[in-house]
Each structure stands twice: as C-alpha cells, then as structure tokens.
N, CA, C and O atoms as CSV, one atom per row, in Angstrom:
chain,resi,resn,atom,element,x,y,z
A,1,UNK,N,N,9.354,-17.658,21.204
A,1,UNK,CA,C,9.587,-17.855,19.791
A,1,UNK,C,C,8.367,-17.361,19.007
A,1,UNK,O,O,7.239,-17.776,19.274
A,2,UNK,N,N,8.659,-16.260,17.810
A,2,UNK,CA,C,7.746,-15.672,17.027
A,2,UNK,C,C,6.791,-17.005,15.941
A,2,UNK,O,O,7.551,-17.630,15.202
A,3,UNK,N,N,5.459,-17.360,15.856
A,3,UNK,CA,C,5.446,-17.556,14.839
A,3,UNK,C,C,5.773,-17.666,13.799
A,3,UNK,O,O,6.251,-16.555,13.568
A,4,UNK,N,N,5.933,-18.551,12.446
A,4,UNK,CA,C,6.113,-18.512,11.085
A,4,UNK,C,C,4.536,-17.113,10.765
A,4,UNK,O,O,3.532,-17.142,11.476
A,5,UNK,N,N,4.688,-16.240,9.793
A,5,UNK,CA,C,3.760,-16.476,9.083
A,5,UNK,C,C,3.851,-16.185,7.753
A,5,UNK,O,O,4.819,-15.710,7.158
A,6,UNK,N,N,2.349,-16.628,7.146
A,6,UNK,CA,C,2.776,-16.890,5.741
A,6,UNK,C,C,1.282,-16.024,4.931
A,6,UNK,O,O,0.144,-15.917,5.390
A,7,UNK,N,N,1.713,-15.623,3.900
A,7,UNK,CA,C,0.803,-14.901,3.613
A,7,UNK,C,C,1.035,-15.232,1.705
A,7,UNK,O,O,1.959,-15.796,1.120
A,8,UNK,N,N,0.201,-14.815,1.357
A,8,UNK,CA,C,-0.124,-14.736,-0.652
A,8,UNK,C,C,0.729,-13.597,-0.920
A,8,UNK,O,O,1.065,-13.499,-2.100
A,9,UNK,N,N,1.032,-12.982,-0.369
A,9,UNK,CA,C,1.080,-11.320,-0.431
A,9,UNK,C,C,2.376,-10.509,0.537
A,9,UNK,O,O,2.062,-10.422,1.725
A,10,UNK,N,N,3.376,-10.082,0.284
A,10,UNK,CA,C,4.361,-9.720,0.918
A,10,UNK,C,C,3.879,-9.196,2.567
A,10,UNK,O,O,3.063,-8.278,2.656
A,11,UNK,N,N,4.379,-9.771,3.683
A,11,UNK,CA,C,3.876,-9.358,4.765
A,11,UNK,C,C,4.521,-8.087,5.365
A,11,UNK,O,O,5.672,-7.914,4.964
A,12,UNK,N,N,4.150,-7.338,6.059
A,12,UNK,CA,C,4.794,-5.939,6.258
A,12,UNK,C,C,5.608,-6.054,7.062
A,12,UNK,O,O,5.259,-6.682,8.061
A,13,UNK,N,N,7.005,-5.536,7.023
A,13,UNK,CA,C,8.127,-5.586,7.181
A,13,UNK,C,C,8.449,-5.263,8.599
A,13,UNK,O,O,9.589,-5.494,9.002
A,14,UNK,N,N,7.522,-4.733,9.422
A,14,UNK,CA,C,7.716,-4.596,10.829
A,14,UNK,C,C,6.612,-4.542,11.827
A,14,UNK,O,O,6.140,-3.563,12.405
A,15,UNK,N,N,6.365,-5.539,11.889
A,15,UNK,CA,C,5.070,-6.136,12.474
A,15,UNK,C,C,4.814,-4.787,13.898
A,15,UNK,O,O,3.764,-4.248,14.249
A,16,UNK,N,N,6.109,-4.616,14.385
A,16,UNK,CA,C,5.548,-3.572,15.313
A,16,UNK,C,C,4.855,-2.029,15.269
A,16,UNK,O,O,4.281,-1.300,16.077
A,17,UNK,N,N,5.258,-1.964,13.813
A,17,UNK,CA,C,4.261,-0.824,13.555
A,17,UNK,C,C,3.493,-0.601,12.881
A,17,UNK,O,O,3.183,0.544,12.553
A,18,UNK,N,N,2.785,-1.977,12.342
A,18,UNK,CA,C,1.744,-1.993,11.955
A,18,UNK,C,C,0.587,-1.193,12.633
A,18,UNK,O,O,0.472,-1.570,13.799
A,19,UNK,N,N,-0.558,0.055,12.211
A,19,UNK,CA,C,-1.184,0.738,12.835
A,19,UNK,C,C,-0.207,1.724,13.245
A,19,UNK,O,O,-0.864,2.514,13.923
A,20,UNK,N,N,0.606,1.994,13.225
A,20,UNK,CA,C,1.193,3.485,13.629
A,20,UNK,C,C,1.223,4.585,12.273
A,20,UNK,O,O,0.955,5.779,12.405
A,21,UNK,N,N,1.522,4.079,11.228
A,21,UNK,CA,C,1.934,5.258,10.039
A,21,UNK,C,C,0.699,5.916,9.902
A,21,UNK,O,O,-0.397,5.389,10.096
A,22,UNK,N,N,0.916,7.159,9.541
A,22,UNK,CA,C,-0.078,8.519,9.173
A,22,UNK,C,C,-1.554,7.881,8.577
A,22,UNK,O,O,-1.171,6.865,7.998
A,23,UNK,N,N,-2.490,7.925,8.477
A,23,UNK,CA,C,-3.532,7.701,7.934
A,23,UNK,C,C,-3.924,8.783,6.660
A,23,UNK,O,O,-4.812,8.631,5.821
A,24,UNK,N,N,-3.115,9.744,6.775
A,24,UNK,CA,C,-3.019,10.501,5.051
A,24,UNK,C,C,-1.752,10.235,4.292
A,24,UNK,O,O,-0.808,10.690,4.937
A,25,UNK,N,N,-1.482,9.839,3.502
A,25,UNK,CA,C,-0.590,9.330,2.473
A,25,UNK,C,C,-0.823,9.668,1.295
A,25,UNK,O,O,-1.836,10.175,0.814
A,26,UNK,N,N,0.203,9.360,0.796
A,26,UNK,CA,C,-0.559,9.393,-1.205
A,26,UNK,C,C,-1.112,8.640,-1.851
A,26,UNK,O,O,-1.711,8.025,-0.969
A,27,UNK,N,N,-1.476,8.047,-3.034
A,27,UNK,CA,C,-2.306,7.276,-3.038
A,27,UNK,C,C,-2.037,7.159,-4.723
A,27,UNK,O,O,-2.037,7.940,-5.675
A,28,UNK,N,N,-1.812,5.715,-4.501
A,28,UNK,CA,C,-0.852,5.527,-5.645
A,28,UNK,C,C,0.270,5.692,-6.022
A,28,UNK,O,O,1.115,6.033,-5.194
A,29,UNK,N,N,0.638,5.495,-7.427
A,29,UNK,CA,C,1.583,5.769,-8.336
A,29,UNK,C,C,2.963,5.511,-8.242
A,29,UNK,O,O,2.869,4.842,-7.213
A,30,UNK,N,N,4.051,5.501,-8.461
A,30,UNK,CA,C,5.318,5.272,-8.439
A,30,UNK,C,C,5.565,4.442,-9.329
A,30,UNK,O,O,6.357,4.816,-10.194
A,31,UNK,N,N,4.983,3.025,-9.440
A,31,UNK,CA,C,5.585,1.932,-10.075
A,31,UNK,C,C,6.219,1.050,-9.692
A,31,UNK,O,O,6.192,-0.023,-10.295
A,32,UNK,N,N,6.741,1.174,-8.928
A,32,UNK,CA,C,7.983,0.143,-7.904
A,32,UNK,C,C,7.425,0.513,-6.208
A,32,UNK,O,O,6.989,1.567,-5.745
A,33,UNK,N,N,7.664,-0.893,-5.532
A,33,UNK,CA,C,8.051,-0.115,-4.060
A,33,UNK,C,C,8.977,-1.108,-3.252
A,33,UNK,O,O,9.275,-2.268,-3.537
A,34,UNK,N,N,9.255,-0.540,-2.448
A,34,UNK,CA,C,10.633,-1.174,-1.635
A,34,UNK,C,C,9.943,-1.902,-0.509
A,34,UNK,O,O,10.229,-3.077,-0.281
A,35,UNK,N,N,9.229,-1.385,0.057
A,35,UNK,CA,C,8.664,-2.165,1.211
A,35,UNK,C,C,7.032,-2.312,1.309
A,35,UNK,O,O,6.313,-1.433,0.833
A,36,UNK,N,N,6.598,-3.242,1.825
A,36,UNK,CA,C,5.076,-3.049,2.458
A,36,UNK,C,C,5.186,-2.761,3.800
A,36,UNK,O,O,5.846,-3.574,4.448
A,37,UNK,N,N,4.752,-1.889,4.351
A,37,UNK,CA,C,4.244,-1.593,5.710
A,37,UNK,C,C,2.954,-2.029,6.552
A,37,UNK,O,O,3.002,-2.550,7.666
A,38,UNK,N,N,1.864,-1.745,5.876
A,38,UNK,CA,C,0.748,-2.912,5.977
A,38,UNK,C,C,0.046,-2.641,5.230
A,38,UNK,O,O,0.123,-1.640,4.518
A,39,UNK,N,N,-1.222,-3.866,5.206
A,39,UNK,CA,C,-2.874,-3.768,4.681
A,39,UNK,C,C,-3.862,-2.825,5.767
A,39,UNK,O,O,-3.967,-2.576,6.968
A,40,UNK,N,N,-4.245,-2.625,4.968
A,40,UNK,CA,C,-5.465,-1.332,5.227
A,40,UNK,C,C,-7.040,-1.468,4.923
A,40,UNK,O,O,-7.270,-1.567,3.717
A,41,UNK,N,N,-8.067,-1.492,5.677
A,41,UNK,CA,C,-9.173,-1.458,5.190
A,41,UNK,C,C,-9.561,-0.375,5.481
A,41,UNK,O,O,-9.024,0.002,6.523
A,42,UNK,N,N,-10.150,0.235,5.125
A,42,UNK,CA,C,-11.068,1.306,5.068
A,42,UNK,C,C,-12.442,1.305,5.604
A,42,UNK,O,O,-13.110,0.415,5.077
A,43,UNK,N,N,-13.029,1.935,6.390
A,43,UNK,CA,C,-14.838,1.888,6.467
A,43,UNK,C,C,-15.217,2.903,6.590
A,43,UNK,O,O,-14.803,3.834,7.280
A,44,UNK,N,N,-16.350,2.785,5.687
A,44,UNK,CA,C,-17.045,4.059,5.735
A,44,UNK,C,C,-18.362,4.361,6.203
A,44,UNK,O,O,-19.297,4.077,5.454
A,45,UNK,N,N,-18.685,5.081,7.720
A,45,UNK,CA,C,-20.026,5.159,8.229
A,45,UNK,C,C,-21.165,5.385,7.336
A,45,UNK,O,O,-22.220,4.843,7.666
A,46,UNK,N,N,-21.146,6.107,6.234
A,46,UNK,CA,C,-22.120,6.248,5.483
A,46,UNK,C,C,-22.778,5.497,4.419
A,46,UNK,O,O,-23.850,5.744,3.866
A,47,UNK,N,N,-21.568,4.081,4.133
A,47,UNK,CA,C,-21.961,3.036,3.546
A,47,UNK,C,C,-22.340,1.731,4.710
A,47,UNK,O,O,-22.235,0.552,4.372
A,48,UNK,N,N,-22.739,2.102,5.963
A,48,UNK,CA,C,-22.786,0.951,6.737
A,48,UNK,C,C,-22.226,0.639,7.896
A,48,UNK,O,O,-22.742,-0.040,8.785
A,49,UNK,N,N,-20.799,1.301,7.897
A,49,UNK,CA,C,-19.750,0.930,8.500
A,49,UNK,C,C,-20.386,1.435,10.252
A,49,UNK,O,O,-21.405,2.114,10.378
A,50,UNK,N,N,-19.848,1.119,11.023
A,50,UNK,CA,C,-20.008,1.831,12.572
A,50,UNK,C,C,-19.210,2.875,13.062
A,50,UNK,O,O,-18.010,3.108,13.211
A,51,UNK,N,N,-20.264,3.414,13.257
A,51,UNK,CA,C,-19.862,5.278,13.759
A,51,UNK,C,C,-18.723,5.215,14.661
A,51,UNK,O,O,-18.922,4.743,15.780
A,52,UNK,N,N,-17.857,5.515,14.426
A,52,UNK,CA,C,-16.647,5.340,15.670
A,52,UNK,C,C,-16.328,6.376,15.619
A,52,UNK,O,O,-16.150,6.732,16.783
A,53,UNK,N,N,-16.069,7.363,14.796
A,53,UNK,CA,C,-15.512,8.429,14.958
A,53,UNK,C,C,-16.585,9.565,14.343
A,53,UNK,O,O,-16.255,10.147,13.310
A,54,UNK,N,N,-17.600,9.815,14.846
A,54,UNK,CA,C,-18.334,11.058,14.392
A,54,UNK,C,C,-18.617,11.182,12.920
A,54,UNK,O,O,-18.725,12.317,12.454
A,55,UNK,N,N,-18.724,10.324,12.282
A,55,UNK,CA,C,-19.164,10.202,11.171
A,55,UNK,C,C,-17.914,9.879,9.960
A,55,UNK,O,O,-18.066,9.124,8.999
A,56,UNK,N,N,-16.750,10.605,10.266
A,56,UNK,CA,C,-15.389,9.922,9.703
A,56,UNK,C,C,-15.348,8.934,9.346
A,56,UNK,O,O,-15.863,8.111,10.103
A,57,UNK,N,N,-14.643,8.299,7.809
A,57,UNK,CA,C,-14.040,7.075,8.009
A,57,UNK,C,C,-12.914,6.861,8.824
A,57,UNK,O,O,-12.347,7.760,9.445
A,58,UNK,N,N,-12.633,5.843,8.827
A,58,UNK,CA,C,-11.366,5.176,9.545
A,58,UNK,C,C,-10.830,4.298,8.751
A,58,UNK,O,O,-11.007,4.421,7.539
A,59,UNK,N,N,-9.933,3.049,9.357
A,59,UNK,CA,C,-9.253,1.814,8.848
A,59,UNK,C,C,-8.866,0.930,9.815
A,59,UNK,O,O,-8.951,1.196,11.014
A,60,UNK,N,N,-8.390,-0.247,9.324
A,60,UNK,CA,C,-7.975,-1.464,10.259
A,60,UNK,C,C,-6.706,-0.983,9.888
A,60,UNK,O,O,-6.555,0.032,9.209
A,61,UNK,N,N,-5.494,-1.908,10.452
A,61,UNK,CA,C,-4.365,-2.019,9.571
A,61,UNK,C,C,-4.073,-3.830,10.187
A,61,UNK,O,O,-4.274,-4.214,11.339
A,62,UNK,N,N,-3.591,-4.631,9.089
A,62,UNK,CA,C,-3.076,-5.347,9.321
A,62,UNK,C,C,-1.766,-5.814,8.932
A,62,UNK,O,O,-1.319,-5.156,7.993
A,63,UNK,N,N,-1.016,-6.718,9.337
A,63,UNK,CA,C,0.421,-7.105,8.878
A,63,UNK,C,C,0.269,-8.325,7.411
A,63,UNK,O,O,1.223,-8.409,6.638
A,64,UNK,N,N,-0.542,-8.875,7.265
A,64,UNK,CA,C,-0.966,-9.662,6.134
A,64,UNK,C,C,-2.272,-9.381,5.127
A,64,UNK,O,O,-3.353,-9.121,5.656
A,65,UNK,N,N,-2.195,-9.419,4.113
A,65,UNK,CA,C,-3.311,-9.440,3.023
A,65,UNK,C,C,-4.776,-10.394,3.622
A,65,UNK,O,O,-5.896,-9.885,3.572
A,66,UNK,N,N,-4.542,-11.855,4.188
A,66,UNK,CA,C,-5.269,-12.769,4.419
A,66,UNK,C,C,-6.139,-11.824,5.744
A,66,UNK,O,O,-7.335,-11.584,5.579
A,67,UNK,N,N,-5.819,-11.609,6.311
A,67,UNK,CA,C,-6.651,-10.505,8.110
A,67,UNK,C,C,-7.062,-9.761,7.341
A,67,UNK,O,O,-8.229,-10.078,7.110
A,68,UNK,N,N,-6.602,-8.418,6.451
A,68,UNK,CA,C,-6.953,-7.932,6.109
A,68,UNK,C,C,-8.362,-7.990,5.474
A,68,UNK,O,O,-9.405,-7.386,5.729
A,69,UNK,N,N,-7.968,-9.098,4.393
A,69,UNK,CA,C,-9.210,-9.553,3.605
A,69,UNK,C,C,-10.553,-9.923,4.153
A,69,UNK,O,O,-11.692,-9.839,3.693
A,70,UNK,N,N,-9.945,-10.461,5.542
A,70,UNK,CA,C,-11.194,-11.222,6.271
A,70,UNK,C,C,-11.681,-10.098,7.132
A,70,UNK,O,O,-12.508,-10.540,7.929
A,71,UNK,N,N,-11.471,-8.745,7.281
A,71,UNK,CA,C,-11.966,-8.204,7.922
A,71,UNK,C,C,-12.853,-7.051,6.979
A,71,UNK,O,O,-13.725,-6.264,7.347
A,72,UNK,N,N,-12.309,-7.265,5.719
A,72,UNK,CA,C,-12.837,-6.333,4.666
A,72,UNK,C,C,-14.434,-6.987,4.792
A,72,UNK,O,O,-15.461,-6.457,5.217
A,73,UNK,N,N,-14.131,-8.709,4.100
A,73,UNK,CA,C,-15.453,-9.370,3.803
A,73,UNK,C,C,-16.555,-9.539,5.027
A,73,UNK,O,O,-17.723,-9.826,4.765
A,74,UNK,N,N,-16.005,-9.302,6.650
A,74,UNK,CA,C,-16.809,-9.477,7.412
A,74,UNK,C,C,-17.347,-8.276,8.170
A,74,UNK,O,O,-18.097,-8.432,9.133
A,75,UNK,N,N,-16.881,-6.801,7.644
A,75,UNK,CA,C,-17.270,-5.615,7.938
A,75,UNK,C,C,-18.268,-4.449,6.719
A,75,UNK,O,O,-18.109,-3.980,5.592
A,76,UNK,N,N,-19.403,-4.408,7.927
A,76,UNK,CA,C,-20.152,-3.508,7.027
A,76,UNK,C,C,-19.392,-2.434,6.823
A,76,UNK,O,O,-18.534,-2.059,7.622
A,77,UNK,N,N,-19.745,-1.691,5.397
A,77,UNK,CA,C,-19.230,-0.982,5.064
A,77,UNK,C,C,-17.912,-0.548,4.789
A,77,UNK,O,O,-17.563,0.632,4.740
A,78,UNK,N,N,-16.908,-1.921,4.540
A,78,UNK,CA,C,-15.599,-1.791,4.568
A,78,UNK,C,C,-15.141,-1.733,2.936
A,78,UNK,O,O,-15.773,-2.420,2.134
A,79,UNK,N,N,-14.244,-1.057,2.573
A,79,UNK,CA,C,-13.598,-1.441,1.234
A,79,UNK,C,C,-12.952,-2.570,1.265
A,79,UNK,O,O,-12.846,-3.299,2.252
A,80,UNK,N,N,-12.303,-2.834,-0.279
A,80,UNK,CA,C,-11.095,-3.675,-0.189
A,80,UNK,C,C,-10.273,-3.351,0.596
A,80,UNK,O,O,-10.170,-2.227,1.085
A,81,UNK,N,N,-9.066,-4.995,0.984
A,81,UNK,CA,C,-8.057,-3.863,1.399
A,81,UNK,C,C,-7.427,-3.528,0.571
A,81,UNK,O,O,-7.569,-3.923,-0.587
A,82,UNK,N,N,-6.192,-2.357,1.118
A,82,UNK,CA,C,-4.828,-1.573,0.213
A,82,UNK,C,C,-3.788,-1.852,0.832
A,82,UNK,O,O,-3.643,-2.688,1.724
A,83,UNK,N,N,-3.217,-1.323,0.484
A,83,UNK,CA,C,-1.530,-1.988,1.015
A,83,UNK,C,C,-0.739,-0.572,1.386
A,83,UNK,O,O,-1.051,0.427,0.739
A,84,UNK,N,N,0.165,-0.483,2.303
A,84,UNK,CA,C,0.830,0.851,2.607
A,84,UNK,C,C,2.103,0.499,1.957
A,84,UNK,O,O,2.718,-0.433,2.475
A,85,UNK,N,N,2.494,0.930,1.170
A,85,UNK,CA,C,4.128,0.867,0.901
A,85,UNK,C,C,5.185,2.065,0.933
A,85,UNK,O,O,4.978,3.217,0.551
A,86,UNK,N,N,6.216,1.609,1.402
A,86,UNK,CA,C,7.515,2.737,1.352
A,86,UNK,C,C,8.232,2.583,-0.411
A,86,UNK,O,O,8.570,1.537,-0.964
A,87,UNK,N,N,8.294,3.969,-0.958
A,87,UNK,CA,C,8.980,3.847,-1.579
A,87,UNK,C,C,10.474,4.941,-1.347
A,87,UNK,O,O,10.401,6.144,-1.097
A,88,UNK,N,N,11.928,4.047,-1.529
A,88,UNK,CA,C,12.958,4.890,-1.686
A,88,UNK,C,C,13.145,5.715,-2.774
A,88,UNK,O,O,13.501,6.891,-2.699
A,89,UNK,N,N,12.844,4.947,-4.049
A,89,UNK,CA,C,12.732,5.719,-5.634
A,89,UNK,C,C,11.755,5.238,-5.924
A,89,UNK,O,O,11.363,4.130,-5.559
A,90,UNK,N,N,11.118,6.113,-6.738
A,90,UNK,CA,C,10.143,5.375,-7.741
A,90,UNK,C,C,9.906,6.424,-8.800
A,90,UNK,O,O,10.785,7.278,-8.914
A,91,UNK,N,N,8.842,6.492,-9.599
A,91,UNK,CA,C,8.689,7.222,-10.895
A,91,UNK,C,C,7.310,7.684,-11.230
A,91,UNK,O,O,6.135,7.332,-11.338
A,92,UNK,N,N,8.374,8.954,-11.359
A,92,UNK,CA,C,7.030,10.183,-11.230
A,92,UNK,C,C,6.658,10.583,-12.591
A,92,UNK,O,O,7.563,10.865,-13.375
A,93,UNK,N,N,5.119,10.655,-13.061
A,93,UNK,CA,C,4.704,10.866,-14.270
A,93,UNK,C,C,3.808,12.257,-14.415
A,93,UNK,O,O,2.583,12.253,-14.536
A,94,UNK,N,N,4.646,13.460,-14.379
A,94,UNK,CA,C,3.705,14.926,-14.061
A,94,UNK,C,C,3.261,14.923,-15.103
A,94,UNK,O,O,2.435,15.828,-14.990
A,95,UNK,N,N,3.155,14.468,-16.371
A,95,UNK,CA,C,2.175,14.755,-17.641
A,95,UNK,C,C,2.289,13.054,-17.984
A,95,UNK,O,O,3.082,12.302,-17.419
A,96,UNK,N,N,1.381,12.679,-18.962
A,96,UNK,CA,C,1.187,11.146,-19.559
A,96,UNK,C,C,2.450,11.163,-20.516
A,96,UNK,O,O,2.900,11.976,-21.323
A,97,UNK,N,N,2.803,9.975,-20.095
A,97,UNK,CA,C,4.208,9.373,-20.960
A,97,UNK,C,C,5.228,10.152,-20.592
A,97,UNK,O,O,6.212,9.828,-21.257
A,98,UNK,N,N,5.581,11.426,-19.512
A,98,UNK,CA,C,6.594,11.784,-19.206
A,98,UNK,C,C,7.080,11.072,-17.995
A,98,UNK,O,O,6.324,11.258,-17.041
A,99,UNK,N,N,7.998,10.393,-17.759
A,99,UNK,CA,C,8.387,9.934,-16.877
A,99,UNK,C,C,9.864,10.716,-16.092
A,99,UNK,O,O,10.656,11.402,-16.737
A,100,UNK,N,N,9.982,10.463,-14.766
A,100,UNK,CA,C,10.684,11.163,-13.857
A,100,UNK,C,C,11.383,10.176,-12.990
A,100,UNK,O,O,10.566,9.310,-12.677
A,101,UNK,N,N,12.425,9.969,-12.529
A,101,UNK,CA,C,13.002,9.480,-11.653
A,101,UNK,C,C,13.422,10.008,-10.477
A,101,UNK,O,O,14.445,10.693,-10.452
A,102,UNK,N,N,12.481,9.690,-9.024
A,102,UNK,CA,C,12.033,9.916,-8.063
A,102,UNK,C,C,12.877,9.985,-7.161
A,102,UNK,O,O,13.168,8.878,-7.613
A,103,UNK,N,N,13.820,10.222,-6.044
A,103,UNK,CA,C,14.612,10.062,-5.255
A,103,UNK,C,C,14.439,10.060,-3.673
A,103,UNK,O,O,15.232,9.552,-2.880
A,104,UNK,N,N,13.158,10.776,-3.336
A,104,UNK,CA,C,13.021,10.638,-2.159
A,104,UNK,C,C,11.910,9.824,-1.343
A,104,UNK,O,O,10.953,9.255,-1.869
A,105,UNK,N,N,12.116,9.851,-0.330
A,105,UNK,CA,C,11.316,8.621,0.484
A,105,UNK,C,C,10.063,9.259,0.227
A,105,UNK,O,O,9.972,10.473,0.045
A,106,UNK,N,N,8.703,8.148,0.200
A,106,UNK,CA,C,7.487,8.206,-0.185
A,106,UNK,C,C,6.572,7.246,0.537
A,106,UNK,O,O,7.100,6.258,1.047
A,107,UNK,N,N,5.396,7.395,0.634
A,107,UNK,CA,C,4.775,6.592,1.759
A,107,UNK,C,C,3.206,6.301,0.603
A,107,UNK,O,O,2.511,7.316,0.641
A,108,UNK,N,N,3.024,5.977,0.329
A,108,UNK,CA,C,1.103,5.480,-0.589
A,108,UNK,C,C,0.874,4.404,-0.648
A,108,UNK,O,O,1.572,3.404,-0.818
A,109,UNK,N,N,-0.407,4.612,-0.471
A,109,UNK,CA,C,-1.427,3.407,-0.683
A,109,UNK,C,C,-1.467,2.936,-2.017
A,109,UNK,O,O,-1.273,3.589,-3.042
A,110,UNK,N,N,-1.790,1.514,-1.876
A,110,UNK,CA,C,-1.688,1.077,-3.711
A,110,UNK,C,C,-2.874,-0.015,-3.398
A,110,UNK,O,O,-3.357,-0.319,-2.308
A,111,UNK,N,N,-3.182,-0.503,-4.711
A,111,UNK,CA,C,-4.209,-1.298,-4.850
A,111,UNK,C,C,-3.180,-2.921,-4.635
A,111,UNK,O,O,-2.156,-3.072,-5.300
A,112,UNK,N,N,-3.550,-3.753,-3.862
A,112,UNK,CA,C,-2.916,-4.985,-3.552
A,112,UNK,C,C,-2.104,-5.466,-5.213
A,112,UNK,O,O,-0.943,-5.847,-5.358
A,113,UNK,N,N,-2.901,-5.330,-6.028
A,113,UNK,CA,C,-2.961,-6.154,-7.152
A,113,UNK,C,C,-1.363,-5.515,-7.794
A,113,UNK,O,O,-0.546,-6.228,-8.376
A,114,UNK,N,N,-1.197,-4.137,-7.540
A,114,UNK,CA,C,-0.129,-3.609,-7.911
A,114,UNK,C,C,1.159,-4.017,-7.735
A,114,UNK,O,O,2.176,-3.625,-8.308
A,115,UNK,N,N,0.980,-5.075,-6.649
A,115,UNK,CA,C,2.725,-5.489,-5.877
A,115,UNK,C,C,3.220,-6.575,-6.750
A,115,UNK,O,O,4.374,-6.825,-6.400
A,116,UNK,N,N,2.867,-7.305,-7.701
A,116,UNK,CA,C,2.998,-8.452,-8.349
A,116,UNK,C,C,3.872,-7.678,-9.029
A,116,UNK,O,O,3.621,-6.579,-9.524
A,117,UNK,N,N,5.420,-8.551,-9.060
A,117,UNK,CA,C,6.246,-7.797,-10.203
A,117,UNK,C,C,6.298,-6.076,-10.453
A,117,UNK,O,O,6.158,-5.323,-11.417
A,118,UNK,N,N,6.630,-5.918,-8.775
A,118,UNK,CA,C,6.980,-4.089,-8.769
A,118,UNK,C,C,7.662,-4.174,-7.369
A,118,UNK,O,O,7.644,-3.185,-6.636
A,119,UNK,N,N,8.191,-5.197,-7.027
A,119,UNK,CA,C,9.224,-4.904,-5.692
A,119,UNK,C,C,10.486,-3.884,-6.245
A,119,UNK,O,O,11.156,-4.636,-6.954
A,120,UNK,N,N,10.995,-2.819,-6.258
A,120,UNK,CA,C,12.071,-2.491,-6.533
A,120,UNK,C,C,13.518,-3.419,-6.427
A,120,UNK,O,O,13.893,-4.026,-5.424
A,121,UNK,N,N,14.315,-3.342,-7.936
A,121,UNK,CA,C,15.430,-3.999,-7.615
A,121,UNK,C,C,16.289,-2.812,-8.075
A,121,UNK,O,O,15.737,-1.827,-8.567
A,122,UNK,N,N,17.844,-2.885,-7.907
A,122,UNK,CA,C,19.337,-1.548,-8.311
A,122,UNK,C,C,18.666,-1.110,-9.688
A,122,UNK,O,O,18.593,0.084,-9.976
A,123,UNK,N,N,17.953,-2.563,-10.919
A,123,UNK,CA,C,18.111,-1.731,-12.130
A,123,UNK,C,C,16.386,-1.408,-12.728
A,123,UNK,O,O,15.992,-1.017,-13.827
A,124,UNK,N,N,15.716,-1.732,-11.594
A,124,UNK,CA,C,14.069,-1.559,-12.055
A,124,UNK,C,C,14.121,-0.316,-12.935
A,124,UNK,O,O,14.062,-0.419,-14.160
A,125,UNK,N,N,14.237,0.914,-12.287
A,125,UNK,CA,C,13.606,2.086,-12.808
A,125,UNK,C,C,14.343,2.351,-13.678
A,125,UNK,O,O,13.790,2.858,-14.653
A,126,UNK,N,N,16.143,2.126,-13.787
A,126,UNK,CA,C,16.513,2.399,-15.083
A,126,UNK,C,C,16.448,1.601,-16.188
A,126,UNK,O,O,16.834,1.886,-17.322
A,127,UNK,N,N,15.924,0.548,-15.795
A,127,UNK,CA,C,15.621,-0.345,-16.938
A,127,UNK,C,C,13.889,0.014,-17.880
A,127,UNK,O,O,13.563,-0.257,-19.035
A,128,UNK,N,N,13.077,0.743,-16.703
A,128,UNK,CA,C,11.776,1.438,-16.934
A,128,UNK,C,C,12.242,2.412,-18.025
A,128,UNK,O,O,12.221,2.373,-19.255
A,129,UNK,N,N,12.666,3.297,-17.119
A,129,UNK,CA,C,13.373,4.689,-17.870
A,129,UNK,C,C,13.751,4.329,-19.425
A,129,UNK,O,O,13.327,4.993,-20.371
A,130,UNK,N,N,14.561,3.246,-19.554
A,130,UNK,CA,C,15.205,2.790,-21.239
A,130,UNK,C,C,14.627,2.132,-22.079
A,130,UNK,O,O,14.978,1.943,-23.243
A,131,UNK,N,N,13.479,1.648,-21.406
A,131,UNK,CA,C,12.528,1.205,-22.233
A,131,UNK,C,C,11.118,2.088,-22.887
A,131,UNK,O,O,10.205,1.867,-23.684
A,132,UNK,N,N,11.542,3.086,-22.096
A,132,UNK,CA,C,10.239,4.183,-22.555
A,132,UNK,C,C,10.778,5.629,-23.253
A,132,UNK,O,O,10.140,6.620,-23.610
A,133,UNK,N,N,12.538,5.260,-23.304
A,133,UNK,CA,C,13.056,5.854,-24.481
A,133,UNK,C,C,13.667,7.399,-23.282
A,133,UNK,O,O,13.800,8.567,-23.650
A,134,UNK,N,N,13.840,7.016,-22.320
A,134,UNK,CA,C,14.305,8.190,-21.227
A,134,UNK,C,C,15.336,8.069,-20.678
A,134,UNK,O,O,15.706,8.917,-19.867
C-alpha cells in the first residue's frame, strides 16, 4: 500500500517519472497548466554547488514542493525550486497584449508561485481571451 502524500502545492501526477523529462524545456509563460510533473532545483557549480558534471549545472527533481524546498535550503549553490508543468493549451503572447490561443502539448518550467489559480479548466482560456477583448 502506497503512502498518502500531502503537499502545499499540487504533487506531480506520476510519481514514476519524476526525474525522467528532458532537462531543456521552456521556461515559462502560457498562463494555465494542466499538469505538474515535478519540482526542480537547480545547482550551480559556480555559485557553490558540487562539481558533478564538469562544471555544468544540473537539478534534483522531486514529486512535492516540501523535498524540493528542503533540498533547495540545504544545498550549496542551489536555486529555488520550479515546477515542470504540461501544458495541453495555453496562451501565447508573440507581442505585449497580443494574445494567442495555444493548442499543442508544451512542457516549461514556471516559478512555483505561478500555479495558484492557473490549473486549466474547458473555459479558462476562453474566458482569458474575452476578457482581454479577443
């Protein structure tokens, strides 16, 4: 029998592949996302971090915000963490205030703080879209 667990922060949706997705992604933007995949820390050898890979950064990945966090605050040279999310749609802004409605699958990093009130629901983005006059 699996554990409960419980987290502040949406836990990633398939604990088994946590640490498998690409380590280049996009980074940011959309507005909405459908899933979390995991938390991410970052370290960087040149701020501290330990040489593991020839001078490269790297990352942790974890399935919760809380590991994550605790490995941010107890590693030299680590960033915050970030969060990996899938998006199915989301919204694309190629100039300021132009907005786009996105259709294909998408994979970026976002700042944790971003997931509060941006899970995608059927009428998120067209309700975005009509409120910004699109």
């Amino acid at each position: 029998m699996t554990p409960e667990i419980s987290s502040s922060h949406p836990i990633a949706i398939d604990l088994d592949q946590v640490g498998e997705y690409p380590a280049m992604t996009k980074s940011g933007g959309g507005y909405f996302y459908d899933d979390v995949l995991e938390y991410r820390v970052w370290v960087h050898p040149h701020a501290g971090g330990e040489d593991l890979h020839d001078g490269d950064d790297y990352y942790y990945a974890f399935a919760t915000f809380e590991e994550a966090a605790e490995c941010s605050d107890e590693t030299p040279g680590a960033e915050q963490p970030l969060v990996l999310v899938r998006q199915f749609e989301s919204i694309n802004e190629p100039t300021p205030g132009v907005f786009e409605h996105y259709t294909a699958e998408r994979i970026t990093e976002w700042r944790v703080e971003w997931l509060a009130d941006c899970k995608r629901t059927a009428s998120s983005i067209p309700d975005f879209l009509k409120s910004r006059g699109h």
